[in-house]
DRENPA-3360 file (N, C-alpha, C; in nm, 2 decimals, always signed):
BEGIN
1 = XXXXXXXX = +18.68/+15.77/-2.65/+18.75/+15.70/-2.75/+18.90/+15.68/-2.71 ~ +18.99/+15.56/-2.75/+19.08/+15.58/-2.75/+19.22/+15.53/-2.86 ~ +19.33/+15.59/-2.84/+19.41/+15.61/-2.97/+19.43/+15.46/-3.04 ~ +19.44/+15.38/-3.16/+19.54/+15.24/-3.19/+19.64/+15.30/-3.20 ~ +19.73/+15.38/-3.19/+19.88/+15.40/-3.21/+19.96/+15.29/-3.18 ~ +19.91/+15.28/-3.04/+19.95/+15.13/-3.01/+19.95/+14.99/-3.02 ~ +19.88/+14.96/-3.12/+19.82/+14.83/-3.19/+19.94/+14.78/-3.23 ~ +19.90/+14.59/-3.22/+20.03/+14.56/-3.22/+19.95/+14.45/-3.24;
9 = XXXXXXXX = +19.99/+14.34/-3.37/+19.96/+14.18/-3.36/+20.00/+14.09/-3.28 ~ +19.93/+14.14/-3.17/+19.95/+14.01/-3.01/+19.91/+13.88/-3.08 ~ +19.91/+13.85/-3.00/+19.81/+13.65/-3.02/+19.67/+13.69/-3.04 ~ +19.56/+13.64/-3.15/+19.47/+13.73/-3.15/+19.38/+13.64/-3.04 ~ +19.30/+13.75/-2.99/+19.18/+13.72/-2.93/+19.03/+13.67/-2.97 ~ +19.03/+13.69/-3.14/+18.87/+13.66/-3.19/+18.89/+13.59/-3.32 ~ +18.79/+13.56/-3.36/+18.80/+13.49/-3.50/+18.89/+13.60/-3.62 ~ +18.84/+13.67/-3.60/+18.85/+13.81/-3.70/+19.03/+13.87/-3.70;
17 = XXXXXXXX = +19.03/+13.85/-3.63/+19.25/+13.84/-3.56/+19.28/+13.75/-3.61 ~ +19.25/+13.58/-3.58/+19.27/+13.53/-3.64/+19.29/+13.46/-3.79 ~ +19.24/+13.54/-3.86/+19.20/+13.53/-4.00/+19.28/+13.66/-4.05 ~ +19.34/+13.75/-4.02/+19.38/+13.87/-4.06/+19.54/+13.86/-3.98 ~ +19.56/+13.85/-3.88/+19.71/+13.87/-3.80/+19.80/+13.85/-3.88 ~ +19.78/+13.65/-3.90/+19.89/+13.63/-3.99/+19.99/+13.68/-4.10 ~ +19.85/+13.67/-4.20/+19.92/+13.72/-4.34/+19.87/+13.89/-4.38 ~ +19.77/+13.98/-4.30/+19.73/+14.05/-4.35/+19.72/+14.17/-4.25;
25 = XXXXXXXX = +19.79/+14.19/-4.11/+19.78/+14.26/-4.00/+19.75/+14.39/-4.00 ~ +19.65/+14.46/-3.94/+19.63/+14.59/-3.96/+19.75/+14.69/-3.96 ~ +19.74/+14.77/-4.02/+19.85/+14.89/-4.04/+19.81/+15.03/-3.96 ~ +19.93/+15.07/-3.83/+19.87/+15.16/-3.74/+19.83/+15.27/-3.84 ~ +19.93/+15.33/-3.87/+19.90/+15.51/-4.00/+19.76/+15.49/-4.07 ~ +19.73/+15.32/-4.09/+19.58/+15.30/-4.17/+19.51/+15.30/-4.03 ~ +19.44/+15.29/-3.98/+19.42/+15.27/-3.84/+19.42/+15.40/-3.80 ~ +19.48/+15.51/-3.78/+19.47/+15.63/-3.76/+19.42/+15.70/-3.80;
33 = XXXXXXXX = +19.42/+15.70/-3.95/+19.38/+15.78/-4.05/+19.21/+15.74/-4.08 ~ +19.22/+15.62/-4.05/+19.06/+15.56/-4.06/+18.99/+15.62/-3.94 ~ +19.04/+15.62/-3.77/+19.00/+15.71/-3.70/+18.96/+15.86/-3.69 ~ +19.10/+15.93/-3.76/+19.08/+16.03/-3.76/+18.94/+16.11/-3.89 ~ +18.92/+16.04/-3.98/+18.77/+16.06/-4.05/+18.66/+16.07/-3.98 ~ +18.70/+15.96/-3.88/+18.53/+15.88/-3.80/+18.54/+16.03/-3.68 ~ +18.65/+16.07/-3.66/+18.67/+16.16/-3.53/+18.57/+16.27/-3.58 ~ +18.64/+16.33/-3.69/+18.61/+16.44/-3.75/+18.42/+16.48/-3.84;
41 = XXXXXXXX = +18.38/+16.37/-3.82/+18.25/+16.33/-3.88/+18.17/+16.39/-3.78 ~ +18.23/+16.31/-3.64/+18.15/+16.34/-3.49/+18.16/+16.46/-3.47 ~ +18.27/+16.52/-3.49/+18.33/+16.67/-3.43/+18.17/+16.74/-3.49 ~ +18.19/+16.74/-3.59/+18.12/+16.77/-3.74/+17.95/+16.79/-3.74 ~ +17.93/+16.68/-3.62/+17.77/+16.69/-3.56/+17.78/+16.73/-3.39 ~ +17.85/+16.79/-3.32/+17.80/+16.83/-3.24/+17.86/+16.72/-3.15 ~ +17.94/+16.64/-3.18/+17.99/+16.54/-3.06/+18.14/+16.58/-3.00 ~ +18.13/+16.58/-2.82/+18.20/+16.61/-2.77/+18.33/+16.50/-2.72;
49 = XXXXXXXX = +18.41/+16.46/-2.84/+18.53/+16.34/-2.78/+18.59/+16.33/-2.69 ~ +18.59/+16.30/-2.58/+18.66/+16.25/-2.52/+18.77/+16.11/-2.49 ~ +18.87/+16.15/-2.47/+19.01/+16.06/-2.49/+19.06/+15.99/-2.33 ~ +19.05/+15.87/-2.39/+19.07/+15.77/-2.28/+19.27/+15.78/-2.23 ~ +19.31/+15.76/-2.14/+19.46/+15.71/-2.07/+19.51/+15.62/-2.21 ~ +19.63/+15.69/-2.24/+19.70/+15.59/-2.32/+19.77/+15.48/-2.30 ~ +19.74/+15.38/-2.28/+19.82/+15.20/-2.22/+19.87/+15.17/-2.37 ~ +20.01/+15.17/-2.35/+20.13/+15.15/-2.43/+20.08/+14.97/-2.45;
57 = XXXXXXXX = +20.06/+14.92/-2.34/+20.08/+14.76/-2.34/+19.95/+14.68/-2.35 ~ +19.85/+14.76/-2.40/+19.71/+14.79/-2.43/+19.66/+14.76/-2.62 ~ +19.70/+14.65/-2.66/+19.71/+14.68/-2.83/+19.58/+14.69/-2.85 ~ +19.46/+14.69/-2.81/+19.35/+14.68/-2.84/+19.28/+14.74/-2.80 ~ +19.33/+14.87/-2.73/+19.26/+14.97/-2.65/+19.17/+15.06/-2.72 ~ +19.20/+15.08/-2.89/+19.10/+15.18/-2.96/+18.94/+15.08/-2.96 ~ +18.89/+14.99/-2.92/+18.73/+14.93/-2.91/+18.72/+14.99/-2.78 ~ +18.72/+15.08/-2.74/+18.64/+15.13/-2.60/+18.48/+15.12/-2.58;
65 = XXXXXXXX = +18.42/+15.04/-2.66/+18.27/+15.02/-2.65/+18.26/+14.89/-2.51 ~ +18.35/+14.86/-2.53/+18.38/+14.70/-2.44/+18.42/+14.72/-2.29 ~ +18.47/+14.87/-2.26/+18.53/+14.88/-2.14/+18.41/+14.94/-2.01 ~ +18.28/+14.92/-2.05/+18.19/+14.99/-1.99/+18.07/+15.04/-2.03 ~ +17.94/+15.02/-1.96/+17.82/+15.07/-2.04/+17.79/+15.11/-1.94 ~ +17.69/+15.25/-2.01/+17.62/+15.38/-1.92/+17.49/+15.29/-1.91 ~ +17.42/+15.29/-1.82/+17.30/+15.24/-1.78/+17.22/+15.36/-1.73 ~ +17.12/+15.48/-1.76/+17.06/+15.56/-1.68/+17.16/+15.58/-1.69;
73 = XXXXXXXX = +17.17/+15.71/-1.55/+17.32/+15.78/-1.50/+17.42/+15.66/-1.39 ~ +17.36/+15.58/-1.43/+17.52/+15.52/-1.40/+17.60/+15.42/-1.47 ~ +17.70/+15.36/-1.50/+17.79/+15.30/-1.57/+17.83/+15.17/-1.53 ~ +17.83/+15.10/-1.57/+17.88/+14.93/-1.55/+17.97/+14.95/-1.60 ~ +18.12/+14.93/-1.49/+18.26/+14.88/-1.57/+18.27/+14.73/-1.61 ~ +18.33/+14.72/-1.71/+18.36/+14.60/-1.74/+18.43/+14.54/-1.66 ~ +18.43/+14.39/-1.70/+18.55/+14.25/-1.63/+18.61/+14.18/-1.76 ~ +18.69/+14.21/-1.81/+18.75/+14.20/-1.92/+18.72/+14.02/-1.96;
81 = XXXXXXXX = +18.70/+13.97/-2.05/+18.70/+13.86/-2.05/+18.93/+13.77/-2.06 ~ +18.95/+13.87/-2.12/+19.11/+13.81/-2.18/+19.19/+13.92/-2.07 ~ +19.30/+13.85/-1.98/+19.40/+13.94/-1.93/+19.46/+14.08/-2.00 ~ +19.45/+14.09/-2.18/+19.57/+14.16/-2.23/+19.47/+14.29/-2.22 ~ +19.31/+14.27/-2.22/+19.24/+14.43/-2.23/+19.17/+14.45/-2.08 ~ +19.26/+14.37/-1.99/+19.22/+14.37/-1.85/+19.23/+14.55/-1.80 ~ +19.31/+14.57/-1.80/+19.39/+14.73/-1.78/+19.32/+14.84/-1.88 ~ +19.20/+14.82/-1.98/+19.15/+14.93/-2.04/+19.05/+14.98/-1.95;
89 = XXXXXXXX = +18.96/+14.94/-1.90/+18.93/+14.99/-1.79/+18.96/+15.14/-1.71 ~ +19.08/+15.04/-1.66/+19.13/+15.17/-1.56/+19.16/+15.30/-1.65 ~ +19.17/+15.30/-1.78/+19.17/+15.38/-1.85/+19.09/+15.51/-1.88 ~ +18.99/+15.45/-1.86/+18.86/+15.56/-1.84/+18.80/+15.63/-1.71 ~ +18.87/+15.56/-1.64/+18.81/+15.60/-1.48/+18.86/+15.75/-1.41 ~ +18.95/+15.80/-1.52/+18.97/+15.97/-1.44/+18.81/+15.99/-1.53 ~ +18.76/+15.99/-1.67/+18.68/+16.06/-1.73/+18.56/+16.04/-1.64 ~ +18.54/+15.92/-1.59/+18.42/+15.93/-1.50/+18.41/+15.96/-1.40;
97 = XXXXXXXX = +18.48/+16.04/-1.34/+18.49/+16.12/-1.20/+18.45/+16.21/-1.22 ~ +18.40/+16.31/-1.37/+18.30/+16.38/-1.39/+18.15/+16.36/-1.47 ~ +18.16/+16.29/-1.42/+18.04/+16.22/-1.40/+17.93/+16.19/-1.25 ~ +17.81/+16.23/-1.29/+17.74/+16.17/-1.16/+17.69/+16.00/-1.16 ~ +17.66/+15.97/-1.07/+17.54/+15.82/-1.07/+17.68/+15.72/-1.03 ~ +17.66/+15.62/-1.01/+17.75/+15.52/-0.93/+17.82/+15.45/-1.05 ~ +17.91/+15.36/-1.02/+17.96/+15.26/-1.10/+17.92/+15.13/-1.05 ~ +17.89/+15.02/-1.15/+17.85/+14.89/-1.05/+17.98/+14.88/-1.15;
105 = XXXXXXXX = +18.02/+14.73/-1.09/+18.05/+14.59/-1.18/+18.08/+14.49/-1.11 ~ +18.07/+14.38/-1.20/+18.09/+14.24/-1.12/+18.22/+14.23/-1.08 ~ +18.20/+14.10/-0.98/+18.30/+14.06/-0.91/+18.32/+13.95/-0.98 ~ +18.26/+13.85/-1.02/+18.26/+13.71/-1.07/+18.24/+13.68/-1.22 ~ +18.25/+13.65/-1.33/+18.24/+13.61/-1.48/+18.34/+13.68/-1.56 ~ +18.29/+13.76/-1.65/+18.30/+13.83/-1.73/+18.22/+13.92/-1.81 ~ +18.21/+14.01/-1.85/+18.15/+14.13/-1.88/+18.19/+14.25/-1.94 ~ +18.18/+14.26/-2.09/+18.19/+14.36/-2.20/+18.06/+14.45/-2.22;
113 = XXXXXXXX = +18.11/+14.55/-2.24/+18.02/+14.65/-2.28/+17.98/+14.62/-2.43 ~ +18.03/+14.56/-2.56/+17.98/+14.49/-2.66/+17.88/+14.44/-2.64 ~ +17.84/+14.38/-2.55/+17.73/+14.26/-2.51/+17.63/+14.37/-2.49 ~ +17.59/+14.49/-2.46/+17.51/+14.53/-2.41/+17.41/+14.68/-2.49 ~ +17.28/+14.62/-2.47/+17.21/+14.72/-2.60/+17.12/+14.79/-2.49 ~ +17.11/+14.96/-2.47/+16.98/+14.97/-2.38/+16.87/+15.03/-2.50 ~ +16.73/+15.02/-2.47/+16.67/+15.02/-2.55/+16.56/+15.10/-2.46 ~ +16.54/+15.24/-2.42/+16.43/+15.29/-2.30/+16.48/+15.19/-2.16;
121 = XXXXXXXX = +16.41/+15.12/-2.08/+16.41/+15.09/-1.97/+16.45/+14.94/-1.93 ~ +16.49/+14.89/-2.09/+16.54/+14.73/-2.06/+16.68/+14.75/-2.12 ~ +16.74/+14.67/-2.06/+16.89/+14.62/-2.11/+16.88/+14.49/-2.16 ~ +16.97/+14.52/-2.27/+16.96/+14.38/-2.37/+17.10/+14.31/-2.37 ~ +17.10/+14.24/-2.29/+17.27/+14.17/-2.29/+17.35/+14.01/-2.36 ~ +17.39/+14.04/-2.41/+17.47/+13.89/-2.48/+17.50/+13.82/-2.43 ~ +17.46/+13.68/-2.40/+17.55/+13.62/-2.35/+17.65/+13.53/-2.41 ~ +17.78/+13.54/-2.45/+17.85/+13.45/-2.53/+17.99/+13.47/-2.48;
129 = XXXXXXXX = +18.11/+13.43/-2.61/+18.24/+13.48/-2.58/+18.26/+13.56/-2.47 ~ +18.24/+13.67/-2.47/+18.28/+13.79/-2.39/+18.21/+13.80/-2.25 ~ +18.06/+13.73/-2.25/+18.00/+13.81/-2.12/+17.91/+13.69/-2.07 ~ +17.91/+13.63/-1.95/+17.86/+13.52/-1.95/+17.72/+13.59/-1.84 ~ +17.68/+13.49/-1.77/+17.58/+13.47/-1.69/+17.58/+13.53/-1.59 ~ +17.72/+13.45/-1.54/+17.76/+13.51/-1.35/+17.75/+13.68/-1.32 ~ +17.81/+13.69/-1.42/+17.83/+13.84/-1.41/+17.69/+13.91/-1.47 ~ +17.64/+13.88/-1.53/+17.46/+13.93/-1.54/+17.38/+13.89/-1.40;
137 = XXXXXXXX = +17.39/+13.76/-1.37/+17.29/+13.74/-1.23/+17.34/+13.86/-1.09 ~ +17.46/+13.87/-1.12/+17.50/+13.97/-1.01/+17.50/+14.13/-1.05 ~ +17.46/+14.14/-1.14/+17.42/+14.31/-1.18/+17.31/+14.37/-1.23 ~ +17.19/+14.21/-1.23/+17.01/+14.21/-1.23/+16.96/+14.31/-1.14 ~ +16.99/+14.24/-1.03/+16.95/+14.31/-0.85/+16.98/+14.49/-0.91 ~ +17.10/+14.51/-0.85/+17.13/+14.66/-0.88/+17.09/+14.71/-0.99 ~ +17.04/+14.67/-1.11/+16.99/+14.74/-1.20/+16.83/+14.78/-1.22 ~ +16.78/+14.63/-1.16/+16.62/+14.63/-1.19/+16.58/+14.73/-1.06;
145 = XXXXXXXX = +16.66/+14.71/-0.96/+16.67/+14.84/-0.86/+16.66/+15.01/-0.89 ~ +16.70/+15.03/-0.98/+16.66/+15.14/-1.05/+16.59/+15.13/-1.19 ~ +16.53/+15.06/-1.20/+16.41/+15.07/-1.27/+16.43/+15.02/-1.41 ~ +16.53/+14.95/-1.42/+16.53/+14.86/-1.54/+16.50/+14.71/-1.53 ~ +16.46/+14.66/-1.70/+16.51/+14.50/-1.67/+16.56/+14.46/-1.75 ~ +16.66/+14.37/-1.68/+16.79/+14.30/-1.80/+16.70/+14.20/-1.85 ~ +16.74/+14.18/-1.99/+16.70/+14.07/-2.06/+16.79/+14.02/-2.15 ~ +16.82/+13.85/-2.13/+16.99/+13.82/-2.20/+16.93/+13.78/-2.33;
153 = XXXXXXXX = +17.04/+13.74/-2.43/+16.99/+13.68/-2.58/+17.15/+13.64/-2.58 ~ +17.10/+13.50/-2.59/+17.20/+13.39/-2.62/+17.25/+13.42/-2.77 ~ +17.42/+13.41/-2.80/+17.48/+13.44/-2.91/+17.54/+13.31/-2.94 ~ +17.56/+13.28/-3.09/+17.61/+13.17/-3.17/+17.72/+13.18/-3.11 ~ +17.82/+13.06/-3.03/+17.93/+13.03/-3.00/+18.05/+13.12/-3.05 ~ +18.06/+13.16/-3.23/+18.23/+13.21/-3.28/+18.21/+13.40/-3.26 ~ +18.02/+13.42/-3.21/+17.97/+13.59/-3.25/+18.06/+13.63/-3.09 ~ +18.16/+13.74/-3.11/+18.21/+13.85/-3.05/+18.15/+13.92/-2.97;
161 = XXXXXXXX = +18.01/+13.98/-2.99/+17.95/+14.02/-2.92/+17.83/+14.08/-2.98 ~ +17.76/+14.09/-2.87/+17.60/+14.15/-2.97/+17.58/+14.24/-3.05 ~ +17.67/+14.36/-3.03/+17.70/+14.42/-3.13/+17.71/+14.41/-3.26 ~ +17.79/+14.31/-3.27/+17.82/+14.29/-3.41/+17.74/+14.19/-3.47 ~ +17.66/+14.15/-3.41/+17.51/+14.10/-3.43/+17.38/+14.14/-3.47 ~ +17.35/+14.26/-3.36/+17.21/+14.30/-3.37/+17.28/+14.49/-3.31 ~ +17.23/+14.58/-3.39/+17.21/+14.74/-3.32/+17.08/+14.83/-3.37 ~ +17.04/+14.84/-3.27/+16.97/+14.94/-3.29/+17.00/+15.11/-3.34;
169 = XXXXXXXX = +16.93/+15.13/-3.43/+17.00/+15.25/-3.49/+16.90/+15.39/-3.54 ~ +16.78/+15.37/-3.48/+16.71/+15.49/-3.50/+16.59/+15.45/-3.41 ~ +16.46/+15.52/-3.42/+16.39/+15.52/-3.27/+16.27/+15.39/-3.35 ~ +16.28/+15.36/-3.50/+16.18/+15.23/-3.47/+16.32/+15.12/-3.68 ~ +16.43/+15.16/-3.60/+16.49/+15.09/-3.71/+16.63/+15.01/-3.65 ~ +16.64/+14.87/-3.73/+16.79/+14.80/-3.65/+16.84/+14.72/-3.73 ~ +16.96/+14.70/-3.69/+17.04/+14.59/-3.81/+17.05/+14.45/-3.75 ~ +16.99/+14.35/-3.82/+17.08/+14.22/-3.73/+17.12/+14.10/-3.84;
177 = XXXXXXXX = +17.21/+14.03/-3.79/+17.27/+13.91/-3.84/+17.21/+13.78/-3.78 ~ +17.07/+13.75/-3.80/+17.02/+13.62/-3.77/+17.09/+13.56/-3.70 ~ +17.16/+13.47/-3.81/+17.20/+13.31/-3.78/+17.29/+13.33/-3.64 ~ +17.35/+13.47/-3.57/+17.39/+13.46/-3.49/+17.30/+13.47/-3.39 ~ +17.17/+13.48/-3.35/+17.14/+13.46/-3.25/+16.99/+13.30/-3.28 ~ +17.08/+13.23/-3.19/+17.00/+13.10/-3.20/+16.83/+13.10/-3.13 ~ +16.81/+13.20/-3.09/+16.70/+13.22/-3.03/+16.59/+13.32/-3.11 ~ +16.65/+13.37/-3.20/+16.57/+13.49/-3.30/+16.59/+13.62/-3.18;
185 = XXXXXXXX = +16.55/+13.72/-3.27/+16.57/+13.83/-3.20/+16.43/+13.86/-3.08 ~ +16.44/+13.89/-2.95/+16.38/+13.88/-2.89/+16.23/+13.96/-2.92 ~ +16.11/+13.93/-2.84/+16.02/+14.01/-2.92/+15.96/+14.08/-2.88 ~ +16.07/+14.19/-2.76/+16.04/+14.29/-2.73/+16.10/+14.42/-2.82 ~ +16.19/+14.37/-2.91/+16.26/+14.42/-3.06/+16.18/+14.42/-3.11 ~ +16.15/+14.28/-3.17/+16.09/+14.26/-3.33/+15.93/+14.29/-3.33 ~ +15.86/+14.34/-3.23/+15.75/+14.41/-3.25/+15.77/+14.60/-3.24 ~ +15.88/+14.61/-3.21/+15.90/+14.75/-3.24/+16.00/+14.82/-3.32;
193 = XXXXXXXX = +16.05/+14.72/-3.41/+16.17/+14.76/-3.48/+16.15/+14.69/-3.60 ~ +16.18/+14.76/-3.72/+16.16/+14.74/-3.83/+16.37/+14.72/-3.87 ~ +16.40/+14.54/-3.86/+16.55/+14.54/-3.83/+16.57/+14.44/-4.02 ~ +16.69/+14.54/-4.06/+16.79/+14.54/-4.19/+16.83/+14.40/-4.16 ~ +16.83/+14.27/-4.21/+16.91/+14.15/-4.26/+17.05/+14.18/-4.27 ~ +17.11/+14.13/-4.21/+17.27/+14.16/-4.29/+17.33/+14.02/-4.33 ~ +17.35/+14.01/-4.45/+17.41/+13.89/-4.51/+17.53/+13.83/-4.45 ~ +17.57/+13.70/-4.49/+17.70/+13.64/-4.41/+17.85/+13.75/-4.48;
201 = XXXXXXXX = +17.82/+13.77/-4.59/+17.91/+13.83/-4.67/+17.96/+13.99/-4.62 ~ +17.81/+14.06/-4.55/+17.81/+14.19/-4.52/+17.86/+14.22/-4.35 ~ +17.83/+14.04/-4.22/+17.87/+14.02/-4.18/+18.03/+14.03/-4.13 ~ +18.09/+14.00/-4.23/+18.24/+13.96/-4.24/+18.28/+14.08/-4.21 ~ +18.20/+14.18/-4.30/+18.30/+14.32/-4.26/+18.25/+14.37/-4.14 ~ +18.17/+14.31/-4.04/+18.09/+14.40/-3.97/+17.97/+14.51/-3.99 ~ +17.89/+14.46/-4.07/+17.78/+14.52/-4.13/+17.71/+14.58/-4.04 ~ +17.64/+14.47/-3.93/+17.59/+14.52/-3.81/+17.67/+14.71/-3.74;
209 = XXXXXXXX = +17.77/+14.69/-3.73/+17.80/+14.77/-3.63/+17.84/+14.94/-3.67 ~ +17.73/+14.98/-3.66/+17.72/+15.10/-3.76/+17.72/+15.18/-3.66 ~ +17.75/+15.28/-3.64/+17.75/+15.39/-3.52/+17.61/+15.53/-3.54 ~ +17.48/+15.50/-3.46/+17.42/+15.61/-3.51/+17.44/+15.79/-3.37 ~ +17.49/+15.85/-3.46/+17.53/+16.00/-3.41/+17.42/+16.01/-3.35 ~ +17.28/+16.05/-3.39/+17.17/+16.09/-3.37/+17.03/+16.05/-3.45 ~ +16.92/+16.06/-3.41/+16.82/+15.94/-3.49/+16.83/+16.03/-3.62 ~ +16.84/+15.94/-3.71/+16.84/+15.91/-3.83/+16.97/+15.96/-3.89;
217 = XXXXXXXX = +17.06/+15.96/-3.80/+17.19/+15.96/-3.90/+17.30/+15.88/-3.86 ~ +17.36/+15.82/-3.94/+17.45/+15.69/-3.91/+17.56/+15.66/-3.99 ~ +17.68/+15.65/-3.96/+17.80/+15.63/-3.97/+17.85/+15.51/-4.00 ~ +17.89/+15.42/-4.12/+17.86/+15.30/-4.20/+17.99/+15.29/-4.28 ~ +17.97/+15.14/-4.29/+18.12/+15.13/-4.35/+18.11/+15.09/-4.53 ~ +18.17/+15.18/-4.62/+18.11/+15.21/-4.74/+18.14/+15.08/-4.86 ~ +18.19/+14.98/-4.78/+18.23/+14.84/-4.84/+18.07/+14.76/-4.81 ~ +17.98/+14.84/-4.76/+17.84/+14.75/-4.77/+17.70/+14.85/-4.83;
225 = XXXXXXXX = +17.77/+14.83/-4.93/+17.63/+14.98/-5.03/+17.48/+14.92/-5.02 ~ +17.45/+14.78/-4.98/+17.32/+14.74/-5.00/+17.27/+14.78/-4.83 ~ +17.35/+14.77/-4.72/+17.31/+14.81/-4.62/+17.27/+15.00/-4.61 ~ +17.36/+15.01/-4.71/+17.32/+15.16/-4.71/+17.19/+15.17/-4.76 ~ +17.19/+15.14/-4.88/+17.07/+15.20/-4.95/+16.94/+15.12/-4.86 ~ +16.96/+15.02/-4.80/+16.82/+15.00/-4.69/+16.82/+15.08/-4.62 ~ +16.92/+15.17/-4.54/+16.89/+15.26/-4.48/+16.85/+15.42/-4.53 ~ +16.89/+15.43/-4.65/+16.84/+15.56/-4.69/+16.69/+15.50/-4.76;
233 = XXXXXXXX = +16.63/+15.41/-4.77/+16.50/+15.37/-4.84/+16.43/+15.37/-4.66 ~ +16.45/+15.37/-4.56/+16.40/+15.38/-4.45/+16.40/+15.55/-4.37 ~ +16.48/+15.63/-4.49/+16.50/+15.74/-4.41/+16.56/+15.80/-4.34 ~ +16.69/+15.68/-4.35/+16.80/+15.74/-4.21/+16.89/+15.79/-4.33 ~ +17.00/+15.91/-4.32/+17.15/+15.94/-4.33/+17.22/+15.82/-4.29 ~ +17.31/+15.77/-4.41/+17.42/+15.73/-4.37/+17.54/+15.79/-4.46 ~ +17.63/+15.79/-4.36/+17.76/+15.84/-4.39/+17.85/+15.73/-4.42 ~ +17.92/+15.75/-4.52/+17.98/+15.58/-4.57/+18.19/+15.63/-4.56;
241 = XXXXXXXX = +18.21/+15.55/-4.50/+18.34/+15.58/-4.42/+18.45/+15.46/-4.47 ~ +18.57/+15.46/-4.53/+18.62/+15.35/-4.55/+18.69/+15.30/-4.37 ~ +18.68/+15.20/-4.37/+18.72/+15.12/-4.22/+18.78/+14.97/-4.25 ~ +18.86/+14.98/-4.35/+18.91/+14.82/-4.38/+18.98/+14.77/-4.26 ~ +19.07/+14.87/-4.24/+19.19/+14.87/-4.15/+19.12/+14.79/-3.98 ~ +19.05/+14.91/-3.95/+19.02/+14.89/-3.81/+18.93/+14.76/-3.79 ~ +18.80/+14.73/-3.91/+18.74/+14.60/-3.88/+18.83/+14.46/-3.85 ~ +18.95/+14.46/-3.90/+19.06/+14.36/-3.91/+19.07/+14.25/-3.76;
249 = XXXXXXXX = +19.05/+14.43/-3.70/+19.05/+14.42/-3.50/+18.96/+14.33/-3.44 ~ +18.82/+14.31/-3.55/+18.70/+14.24/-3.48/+18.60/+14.40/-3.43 ~ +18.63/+14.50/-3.50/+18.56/+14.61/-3.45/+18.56/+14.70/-3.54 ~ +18.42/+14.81/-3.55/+18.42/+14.90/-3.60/+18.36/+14.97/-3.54 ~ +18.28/+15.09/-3.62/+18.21/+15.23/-3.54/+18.20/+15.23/-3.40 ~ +18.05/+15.14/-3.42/+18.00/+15.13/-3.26/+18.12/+15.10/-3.14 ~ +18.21/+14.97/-3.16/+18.32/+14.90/-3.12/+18.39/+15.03/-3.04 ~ +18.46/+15.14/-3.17/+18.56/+15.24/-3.11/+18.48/+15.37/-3.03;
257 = XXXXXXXX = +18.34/+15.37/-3.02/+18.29/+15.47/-2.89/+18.22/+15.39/-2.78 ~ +18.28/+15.48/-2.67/+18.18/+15.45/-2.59/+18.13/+15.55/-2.50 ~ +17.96/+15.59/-2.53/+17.91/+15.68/-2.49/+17.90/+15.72/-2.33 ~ +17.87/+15.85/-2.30/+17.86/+15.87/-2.18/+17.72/+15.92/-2.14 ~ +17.69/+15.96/-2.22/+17.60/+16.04/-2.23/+17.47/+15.98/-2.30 ~ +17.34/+15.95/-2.27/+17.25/+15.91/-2.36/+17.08/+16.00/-2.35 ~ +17.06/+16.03/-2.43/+16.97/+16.12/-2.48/+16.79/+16.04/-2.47 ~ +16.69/+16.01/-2.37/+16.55/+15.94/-2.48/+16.49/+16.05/-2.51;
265 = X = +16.44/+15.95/-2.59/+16.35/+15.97/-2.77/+16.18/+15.96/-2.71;
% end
């Protein structure tokens, strides 16, 4: 994870900035305080935080879901899509020196860790805003190399990232927001996942992007009670968390971790 202390209304980068900067801009102390809940929840189950390099000139640095994804034991760094979260990155790379398994990443496109869902032995990657092609055709090779296979799902033009789209959140349950993916959810999903609708309304706040701790418990933002109660009628824990502040970013739960560590079921 890493701190917003440093948040700062740059020029926004997403729809979601754009609609909030102007007249309604996040508030760091709210922003902290909203963190420090979500910190304490994890502490709370057995999760070991780890804190990313502080970049002063970094306003966007608390989404660390975006700066890299664990694949198996090794890690794909990101290629930032926008210059200003170019340098988050390098922010994590003392933590991965304890770490085993390699690092890939591209040399050519762009490529966020948002975009990318593993699901057992395939990778599910977005292609839109943030993470194009180039940079998937060149990290196929090395990945299907160790025994995976990537598989992309085209995102609606204004969607951020897949994330905030489609997540998987327990070993046969998922959230998704249709209308953003023009292709329907792939149907190596939708035959094994029994996946929650999220309305345009529940969208807005980031409905999708719910952080699950461990299967069947999950971390939710308490401004969407009807996504809750689908999830406790399915069996899962959810923990209902106020997060007005930090969604503002274009990001919530999932958005501000990024795991190292992944556990199969």
């Amino acid at each position: 994870m890493a701190t917003p202390k440093h948040f700062r209304a740059v020029t926004p980068v997403n729809d979601t900035q754009r609609r909030f900067f102007k007249s309604d801009p996040p508030d760091v102390e709210s922003l902290l305080a909203e963190q420090e809940q979500f910190v304490e929840v994890l502490l709370g189950h057995g999760v070991r935080v780890l804190w990313a390099a502080e970049l002063p000139d970094c306003p966007f640095q608390l989404n660390t879901r975006d700066v890299a994804a664990v694949v198996g034991n090794d890690c794909v760094l990101g290629r930032m899509r926008y210059d200003v979260r170019a340098p988050e990155v390098d922010a994590v790379i003392a933590i991965l020196h304890h770490y085993r398994g390699d690092r890939l990443r591209p040399t050519s496109g762009s490529f966020e860790g948002g975009d990318v869902i593993v699901d057992g032995r395939v990778v599910y990657v977005g292609i839109g805003q943030r993470t194009d092609s180039r940079s998937i055709d060149e990290l196929r090779e090395p990945l299907e190399a160790r025994g995976f296979s990537v598989e992309t799902i085209r995102l609606r033009s204004d969607i951020l990232h897949l994330d905030v789209a489609l997540n998987l959140i327990a070993p046969e349950a998922g959230l998704v927001f249709l209308p953003a993916l023009p292709d329907g959810v792939p149907p190596g999903l939708s035959s094994r996942y029994d996946f929650i609708e999220v309305s345009d309304h529940e969208q807005q706040r980031l409905g999708t992007n719910v952080f699950a701790i461990e299967p069947g418990v999950v971390v939710a933002d308490q401004r969407n009670p009807r996504i809750t109660e689908q999830l406790i009628g399915r069996g899962i824990q959810a923990i209902e968390l106020s997060f007005a502040e930090t969604t503002k970013i274009g990001g919530s739960f999932r958005c501000m971790t990024m795991p190292l560590r992944r556990r199969s079921l």
